[in-house]
N, C-alpha and C positions, 0 to 999 in steps of 0.2 A: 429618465435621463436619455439624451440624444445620443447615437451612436457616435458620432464626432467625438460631443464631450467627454464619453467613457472612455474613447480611446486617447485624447488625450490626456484623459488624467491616469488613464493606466500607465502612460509614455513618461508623464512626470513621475510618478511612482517609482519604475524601473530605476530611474535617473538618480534619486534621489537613494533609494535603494541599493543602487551598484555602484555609487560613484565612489565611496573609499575602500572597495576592495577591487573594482574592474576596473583596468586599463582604459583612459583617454575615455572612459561614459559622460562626466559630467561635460567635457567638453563639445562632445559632440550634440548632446541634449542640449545644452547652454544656444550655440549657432541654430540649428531646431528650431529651437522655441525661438530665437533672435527674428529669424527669417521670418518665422511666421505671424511675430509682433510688426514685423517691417510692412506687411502686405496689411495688417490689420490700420495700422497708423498710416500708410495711406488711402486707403479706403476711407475711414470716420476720422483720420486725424491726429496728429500725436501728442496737442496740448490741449485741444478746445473738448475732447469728451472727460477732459480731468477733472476734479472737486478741488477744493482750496489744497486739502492735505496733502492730495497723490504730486501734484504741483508743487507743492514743497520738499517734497520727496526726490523729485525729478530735478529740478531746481539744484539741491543739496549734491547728487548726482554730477551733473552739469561742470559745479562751480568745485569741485574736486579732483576731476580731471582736468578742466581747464588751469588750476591751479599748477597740476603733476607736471601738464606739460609743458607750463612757463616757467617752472623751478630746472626743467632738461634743459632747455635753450639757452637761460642764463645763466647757468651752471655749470659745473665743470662735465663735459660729455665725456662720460667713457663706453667701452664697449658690453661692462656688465650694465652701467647702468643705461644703455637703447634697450637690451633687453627685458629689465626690468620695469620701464617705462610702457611697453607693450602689456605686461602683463597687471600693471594699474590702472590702465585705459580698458581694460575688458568690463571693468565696471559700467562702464556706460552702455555695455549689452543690456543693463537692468531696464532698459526704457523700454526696449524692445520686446524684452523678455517680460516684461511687466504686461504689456498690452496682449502677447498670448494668454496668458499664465489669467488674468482679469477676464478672458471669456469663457474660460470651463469653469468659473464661480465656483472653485471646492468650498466645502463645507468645514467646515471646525471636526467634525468628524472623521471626512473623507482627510483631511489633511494631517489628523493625529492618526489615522489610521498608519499613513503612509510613512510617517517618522517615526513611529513603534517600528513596524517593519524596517526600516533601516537601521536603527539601532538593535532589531532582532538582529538580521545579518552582520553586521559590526560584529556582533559576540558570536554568533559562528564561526567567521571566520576566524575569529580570535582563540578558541576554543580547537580548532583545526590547528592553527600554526603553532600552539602552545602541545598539542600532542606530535607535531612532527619534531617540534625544537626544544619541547623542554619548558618547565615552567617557569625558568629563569629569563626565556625569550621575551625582549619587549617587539611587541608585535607591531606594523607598522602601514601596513594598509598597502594598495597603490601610490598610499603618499610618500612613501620613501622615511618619514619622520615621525618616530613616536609619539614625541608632541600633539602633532597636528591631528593623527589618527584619534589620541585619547580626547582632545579636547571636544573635535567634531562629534566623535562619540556620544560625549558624556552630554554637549547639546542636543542631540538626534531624540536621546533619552528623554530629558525634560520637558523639551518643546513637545514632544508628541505626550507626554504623562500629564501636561498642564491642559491638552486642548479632548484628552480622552475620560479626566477624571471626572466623574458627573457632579454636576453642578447644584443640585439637591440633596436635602438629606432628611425628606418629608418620608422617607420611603420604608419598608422594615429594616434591620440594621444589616440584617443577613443580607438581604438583597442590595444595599448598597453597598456592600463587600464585594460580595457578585460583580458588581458593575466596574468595581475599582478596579480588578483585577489585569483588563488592558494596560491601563494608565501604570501599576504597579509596576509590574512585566515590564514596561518601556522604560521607566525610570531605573529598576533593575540592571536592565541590557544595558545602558547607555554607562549604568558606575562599573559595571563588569569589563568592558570593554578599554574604557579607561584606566582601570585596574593594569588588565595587561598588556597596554602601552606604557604604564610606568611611569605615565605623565605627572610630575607634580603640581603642575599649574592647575590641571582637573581637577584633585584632590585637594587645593584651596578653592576651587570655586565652588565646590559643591553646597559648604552650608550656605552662603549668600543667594546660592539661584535658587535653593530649597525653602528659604526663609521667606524669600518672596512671593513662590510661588504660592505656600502656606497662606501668606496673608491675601494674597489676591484670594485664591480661595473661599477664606470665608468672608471675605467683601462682596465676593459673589453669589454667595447661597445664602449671606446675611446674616448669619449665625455670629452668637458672640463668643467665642473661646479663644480668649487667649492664651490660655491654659496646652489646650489642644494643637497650638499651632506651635508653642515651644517643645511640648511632648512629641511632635511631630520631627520637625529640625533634630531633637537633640535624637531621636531611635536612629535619621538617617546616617549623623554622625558617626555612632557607635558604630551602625551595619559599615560605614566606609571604613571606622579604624579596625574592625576586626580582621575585616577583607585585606586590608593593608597587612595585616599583620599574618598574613598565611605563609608559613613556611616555604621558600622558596620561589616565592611574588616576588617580580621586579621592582614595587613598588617599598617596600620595606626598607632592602639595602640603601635604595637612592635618597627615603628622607634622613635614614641616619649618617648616610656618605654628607647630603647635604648640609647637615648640623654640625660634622666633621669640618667640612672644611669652610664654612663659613667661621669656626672656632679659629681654625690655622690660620683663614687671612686676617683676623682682628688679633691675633696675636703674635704674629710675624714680627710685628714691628718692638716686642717684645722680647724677643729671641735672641742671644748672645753670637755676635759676628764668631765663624767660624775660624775664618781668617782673616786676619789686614782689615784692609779695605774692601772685600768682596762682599756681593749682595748678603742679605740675611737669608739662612734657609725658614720657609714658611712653614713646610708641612712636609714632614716622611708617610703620611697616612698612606699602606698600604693596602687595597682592599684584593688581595690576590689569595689562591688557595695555595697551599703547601708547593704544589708542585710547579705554581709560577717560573721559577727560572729552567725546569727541566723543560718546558713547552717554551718557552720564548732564547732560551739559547743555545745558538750552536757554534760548533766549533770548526779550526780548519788548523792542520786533518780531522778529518772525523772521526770521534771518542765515543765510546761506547758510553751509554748513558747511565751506566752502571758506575764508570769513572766517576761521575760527579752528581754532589748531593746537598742537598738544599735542607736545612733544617732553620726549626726556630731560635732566634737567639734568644735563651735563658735570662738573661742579666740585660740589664741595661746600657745602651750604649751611649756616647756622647751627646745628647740634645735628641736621643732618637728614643721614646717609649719603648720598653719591650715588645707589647703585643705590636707596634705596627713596625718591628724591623724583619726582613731572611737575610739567610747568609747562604751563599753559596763557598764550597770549599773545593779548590781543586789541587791534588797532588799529582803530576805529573813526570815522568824519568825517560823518556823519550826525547825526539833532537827538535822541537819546538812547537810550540804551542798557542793556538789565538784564538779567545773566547770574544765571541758577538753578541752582545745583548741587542737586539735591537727595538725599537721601539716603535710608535706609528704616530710619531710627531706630525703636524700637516704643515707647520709654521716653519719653512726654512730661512735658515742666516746665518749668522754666529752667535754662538749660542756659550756660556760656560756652564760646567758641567759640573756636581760635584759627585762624590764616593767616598765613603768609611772604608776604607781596607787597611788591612794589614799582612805581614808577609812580604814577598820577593814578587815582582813584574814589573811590569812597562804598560802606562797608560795613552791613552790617545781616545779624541771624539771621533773623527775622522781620518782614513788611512791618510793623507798627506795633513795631520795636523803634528803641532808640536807634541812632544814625547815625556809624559811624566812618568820618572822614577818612584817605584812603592818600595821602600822600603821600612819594616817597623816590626816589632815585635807585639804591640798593640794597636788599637784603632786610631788614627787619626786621617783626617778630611783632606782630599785630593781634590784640587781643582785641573782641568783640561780645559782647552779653546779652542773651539773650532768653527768648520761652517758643515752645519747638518742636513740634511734632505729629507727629504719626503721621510725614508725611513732609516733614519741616520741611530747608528751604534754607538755602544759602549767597544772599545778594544781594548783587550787587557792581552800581554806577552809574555807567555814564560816559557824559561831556558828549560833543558834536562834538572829535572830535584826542584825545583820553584817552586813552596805554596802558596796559594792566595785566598784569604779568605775576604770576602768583600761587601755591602750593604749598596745597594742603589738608590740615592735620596732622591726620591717620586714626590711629585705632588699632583697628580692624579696617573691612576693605573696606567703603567707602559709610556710614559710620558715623562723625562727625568730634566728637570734645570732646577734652578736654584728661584726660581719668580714664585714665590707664597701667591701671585693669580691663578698661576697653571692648574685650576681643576675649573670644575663646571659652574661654580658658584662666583669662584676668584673672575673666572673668563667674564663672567657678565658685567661683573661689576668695573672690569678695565674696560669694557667693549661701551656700558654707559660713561664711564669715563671720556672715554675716545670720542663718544657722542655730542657728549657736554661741551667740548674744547671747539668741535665744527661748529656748532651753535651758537657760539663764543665770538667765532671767527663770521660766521656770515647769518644773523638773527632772523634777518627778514625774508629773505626767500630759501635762505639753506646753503650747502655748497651744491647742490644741484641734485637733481632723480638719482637714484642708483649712484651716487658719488661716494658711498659710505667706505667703502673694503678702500678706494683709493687715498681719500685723505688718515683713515687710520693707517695703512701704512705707511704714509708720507710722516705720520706723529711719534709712529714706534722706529721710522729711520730717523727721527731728532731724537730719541729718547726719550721721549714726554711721556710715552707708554710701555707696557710692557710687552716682547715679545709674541705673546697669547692672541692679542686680535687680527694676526697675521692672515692672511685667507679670509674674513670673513666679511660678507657681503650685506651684512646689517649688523643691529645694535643688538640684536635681541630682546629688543623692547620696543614696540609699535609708537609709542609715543616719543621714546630717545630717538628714535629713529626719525621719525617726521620731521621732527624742533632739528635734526642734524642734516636732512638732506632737503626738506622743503621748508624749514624756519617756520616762524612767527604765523607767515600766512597759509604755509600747507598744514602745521597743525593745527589754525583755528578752521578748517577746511575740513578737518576729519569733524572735530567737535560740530561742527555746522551739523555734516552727514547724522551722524549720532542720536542728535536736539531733534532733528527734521523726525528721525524714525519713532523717539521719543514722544512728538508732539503730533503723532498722526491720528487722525481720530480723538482725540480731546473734547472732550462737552458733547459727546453723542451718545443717550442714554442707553442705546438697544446692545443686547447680549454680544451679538457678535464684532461690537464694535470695541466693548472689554476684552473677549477673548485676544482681539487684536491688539489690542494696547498691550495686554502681561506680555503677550506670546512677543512684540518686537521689544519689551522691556526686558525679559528674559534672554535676548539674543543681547543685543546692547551690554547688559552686566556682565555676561558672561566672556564675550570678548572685549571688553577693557580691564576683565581677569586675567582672561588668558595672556593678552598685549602686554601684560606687564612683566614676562619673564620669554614673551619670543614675539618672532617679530613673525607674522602671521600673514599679512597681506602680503607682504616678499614673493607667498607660494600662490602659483596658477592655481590649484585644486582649492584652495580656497576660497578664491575669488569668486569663484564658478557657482562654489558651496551657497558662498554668500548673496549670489544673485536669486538660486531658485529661493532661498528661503525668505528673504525678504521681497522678494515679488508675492510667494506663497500670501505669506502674511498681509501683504496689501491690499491680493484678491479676497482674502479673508474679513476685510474690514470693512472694504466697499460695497460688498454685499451687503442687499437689503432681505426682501423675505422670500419672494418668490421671482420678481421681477430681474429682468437683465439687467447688465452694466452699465445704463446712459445711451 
């Protein structure tokens, strides 16, 4: 190996290595390698040393930005989405980055090396921030998003466990144990890691990208077990549901929170109107611990936290389960009293509010909203009006001798309206809603790049949606997303990209031109996994992600045995 070459693939290594725990790494490796593909393609060229497939690769490339940025110019321009138009164009660093990345010719080995080791470091770091924060922390990388950490993760893991696990099984059985062991290890790291980000999108991909992997496998060592490849799938299953199920994993609470409230919003519409004409409540699911209201409220003057006490409610209340109602109770004999709940809504407007109490006060959303009177000897349901903020309250007022006992109807933690969407599950599903309707409205090219957060709340100020998609700058779904901001022709843009990676190396019988086929089949399944429950490309660190590794992989393919690149 040339000094050059070793250091640049030591350079990729780092890159690929530090990029979801280091600051700004994959960025600045990504321009790196850019530059030095720049200098290589003009020297020998940027189309003419290609092969049919790298061409279509590049091509696929091409015709997806060029897409991005005729959907920005006919579309509606705004200033999230210039931004995010920059950050979809970084794709087209892959050409660049392609013709570096195609001169250090990594190996199938050198290249699974380097993705073990990144998914090694993923679970350290994971493992660090879970001892500083508690094992309930979903742990989040440099990326800012659990999601994003767990998914890349749990890819790092299998891309380098498919390219490490050996390909024979001519060998004693102990020794091909032996050998497994890298590959193990990275597949390992990569669901641990996942694990505690808490991602659920990870945790459905896992059997699909293990099944596949299984079956390339033994198409490749030619063995006939199919026996063995279901016995395989179904251990790693297990090992994911146990793991899932460790005592105090982020991952546990969120698929049964998730089951929770996908129940509440298919049964919202089921639910007996509380009052009048006002919305339906969807879901009181509280998933808070005992001491929820003693940490989230305070009062003015300040009351001794002793004063007030939070218990469970025994019995059931009006349309509210037992186990997911509290109560707060406050007796009070002093010359007045204002309790704040507040919560961390991010979606401001007007908003109605509702509350179980009963007892003596005075309610209000907002200090200059209208003033509802509590009075009751038992529970019955208060509605207030107001316009909320960033972190807009409950106000409740009591005179000298006032008590008030009260229930907060939540439908997701610290977050109170009356919309059966308002949790994580509900939110997605208005947020492809809101998708479907831009879709609706402009098919063929979209409402424009980044137009998404603008026309949903142009639909939630008509009413057509609910409150919940307020702030947000995609669908959280890569493919609603596309059909809404680049239509007909930037989604069949993506699928293009996809086919192209898909149909790379096709009919070419030598081993390493297999390894490449699973290895970018494995990438492809697993983000049209992931894509179905976040919207993925939105994020620079991805993009970036997504360059070294499919460039990786293309180097991977084009290699022949010993000889250079063309």
């Amino acid at each position: 190996m040339t000094t050059p070459k070793a250091i640049g693939l030591a350079f990729l290594a780092a890159i690929l290595m530090g990029g979801l725990v280091a600051p700004d790494l994959l960025s600045i490796g990504l321009f790196a390698f850019a530059l030095v593909g720049i200098g290589e393609g003009l020297h020998r060229g940027f189309w003419k040393p290609l092969d049919t497939d790298e061409r279509r690769v590049v091509s696929a490339t091409l015709v997806l930005c060029l897409v991005t940025a005729l959907c920005f110019a006919l579309g509606r321009q705004t200033h999230p989405g210039f931004r995010i138009l920059g950050r979809d164009l970084r794709i087209l660093l892959l050409i660049p980055a392609y013709l570096a990345i195609r001169r250090l010719q990594p190996s199938a080995r050198q290249l699974g090396v380097i993705l073990w080791l990144a998914a090694m470091v993923a679970l350290f770091y994971s493992l660090t921030s879970l001892g500083i924060h508690g094992i309930s922390h979903r742990v989040k990388g440099v990326t800012g998003v659990p999601i994003v950490f767990g998914d890349l993760s749990l890819l790092s893991g299998i891309l380098g466990a498919w390219l490490l696990m050996p390909k024979t099984i001519g060998r004693p059985r102990w020794k091909w144990i032996l050998a497994s062991i890298p590959a193990l290890t990275s597949l390992g790291s990569g669901i641990l890691a996942a694990l505690a980000s808490g991602t659920r999108g990870a945790w459905i991909a896992i059997p699909p990208l293990v099944l596949l992997g299984a079956i390339a496998l033994n198409r490749r060592t030619g063995a006939k077990h199919p026996a063995r490849t279901v016995c395989t799938v179904c251990a790693v299953m297990v090992l994911a549901f146990v793991l899932a199920m460790v005592p105090g994993s982020p991952v546990r609470p969120r698929l049964v929170r998730a089951a929770h409230q996908t129940w509440s919003y298919l049964r919202s519409n089921a639910l007996p109107m509380l009052e009048g004409s006002r919305p339906r409540l969807g879901c009181f699911n509280s998933h808070h611990s005992l001491d929820w209201l003693r940490r989230y409220i305070r009062t003015a003057p300040p009351l001794d936290r002793g004063d007030l006490s939070v218990v469970s409610t025994p019995g059931s209340l009006p349309g509210c389960p037992s186990h997911m109602a509290f109560r707060a109770q406050v007796a009070y004999s002093t010359d007045w009293l204002t309790i704040l709940v507040n919560t961390t809504s991010r979606r401001p407007g007007f908003h109605d509010i509702a509350v179980l109490a009963k007892g003596h006060a005075q309610f209000q959303v907002a200090p200059d909203g209208p003033v509802v009177d509590i009075r009751s000897t038992h529970f019955k349901s208060y509605w207030a009006y107001g316009e909320t903020g960033r972190f807009s309250p409950f106000i409740f007022h009591l005179h000298p001798g006032w008590t008030l006992t009260f229930v907060p109807l939540t439908t997701y933690p610290w977050e109170f309206s009356y919309d059966p969407s308002g949790n994580s599950i509900g939110n997605r599903l208005a947020l492809w809603s809101a998708a479907l309707m831009v879709f609706a409205q402009h098919p063929w090219l979209g409402g424009g790049t980044g137009s998404f957060m603008s026309y949903a709340e142009q639909l939630e100020r008509q009413g057509r949606v609910p409150p919940v998609v307020w702030g947000y700058q995609h669908a959280h779904n890569d493919f609603l997303n596309q059909l809404a901001t680049e239509g007909i022709i930037g989604f069949s843009a993506l699928l293009f990209f996809y086919a192209a990676l898909l149909l790379a190396f096709r009919g070419r019988p030598d081993s390493r031109s297999f390894d490449a086929r699973v290895f970018m089949a494995l990438f492809v399944l697993g983000f049209c996994i992931f894509g179905l429950t976040e919207t993925l490309w939105i994020h620079t660190l991805v993009v970036d992600w997504i360059v070294f590794v499919i460039a990786s992989g293309l180097a991977l393919g084009r290699q022949r045995t010993s000889g250079g690149p063309g």
